[in-house]
C-alpha positions in Angstrom: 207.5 259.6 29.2 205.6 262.8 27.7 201.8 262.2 28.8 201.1 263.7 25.8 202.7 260.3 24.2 200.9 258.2 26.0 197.7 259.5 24.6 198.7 259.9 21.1 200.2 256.3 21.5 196.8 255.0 22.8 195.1 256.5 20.1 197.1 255.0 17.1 197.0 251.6 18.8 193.4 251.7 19.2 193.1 252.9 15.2 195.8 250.2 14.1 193.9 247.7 16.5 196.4 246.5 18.4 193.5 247.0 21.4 191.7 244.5 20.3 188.5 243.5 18.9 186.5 244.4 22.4 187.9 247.4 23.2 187.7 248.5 19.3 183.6 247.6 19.7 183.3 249.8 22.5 185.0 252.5 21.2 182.7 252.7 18.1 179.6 252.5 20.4 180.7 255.3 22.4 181.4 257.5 19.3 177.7 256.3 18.1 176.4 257.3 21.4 178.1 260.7 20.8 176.8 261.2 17.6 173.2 260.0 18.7 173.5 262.7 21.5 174.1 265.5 19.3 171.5 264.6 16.8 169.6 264.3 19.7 170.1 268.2 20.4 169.5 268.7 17.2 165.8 267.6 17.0 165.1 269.2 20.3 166.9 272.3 19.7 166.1 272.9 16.3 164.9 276.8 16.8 167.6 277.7 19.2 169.8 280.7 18.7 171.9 279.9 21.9 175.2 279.8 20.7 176.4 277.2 23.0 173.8 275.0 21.9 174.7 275.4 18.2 178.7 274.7 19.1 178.0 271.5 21.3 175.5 269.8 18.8 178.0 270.5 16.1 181.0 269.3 18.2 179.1 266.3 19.5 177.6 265.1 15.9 181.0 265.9 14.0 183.8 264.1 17.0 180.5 261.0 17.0 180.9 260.7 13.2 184.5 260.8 13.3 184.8 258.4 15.6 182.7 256.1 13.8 184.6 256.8 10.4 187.6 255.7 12.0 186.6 253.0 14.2 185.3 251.2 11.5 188.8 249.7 9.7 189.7 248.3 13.4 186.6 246.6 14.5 186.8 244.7 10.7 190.9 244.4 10.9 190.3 242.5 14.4 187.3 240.5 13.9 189.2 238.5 11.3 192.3 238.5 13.2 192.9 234.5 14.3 195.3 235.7 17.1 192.7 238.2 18.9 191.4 236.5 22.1 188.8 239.2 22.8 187.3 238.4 19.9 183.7 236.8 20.1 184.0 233.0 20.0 180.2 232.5 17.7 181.5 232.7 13.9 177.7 234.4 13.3 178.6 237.8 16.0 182.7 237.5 14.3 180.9 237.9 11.0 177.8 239.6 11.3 178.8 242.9 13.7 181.7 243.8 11.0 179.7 243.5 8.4 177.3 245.3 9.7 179.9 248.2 10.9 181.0 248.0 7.4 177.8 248.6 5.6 176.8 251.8 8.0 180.7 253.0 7.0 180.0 255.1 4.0 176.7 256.3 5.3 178.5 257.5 7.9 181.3 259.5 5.8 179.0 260.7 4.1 177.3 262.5 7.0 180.7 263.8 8.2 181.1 265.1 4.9 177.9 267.0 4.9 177.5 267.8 8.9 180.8 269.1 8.3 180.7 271.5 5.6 177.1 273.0 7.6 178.8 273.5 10.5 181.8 274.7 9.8 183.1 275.0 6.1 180.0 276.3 4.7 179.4 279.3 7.0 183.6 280.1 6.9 183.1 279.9 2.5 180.4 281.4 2.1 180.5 284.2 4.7 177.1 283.0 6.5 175.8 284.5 9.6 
């Protein structure tokens, strides 16, 4: 097999959740902890000209957001999925941690939306040094 198709198969499993409720939890807490590092550069970079800097923060909050945009249908899809055995056994943590994932869901396509037209579509448009 391709390891090329390996990865891409990895990937779709994990979005259709067929990784399961754990593993889709920890993926969306790494992509928050992505995001939180970029915006993390952001505050404490905020007068740099370094291009480096700029590129990383913008890679780092846009690949964070994305990952929490499309982490979110599998951590829902598998909570409420009766055949899941990594899912948590308390009915409060099955019903409380997607519902909470849901509710930060279109705060969070909202600011890929908007991070990614300053970073990238916005200077391309409108011709911005």
């Amino acid at each position: 097999m391709n390891p090329s198709n390996n990865f891409l198969r990895f990937i779709l499993d994990l979005y259709l959740g067929r990784r399961g409720y754990r593993v889709s939890l920890i993926t969306y807490g790494v992509g928050f902890w992505i995001f939180a590092i970029g915006i993390m550069l952001m505050l404490t970079t905020r007068d740099t000209q370094s291009i480096l800097i700029l590129a990383m923060r913008g890679f780092l909050i846009n690949f964070g957001l994305i990952i929490l945009v499309l982490m979110t249908y599998p951590v829902i899809y598998c909570a409420f999925q009766n055949t899941d055995t990594t899912r948590p056994k308390s009915q409060f943590r099955r019903i409380l941690e997607p519902t909470v994932v849901a509710a930060l869901a279109p705060i969070y396509l909202m600011l890929l939306v908007s991070t990614f037209i300053r970073s990238f579509a916005g200077p391309v448009l409108l011709g911005i040094n």
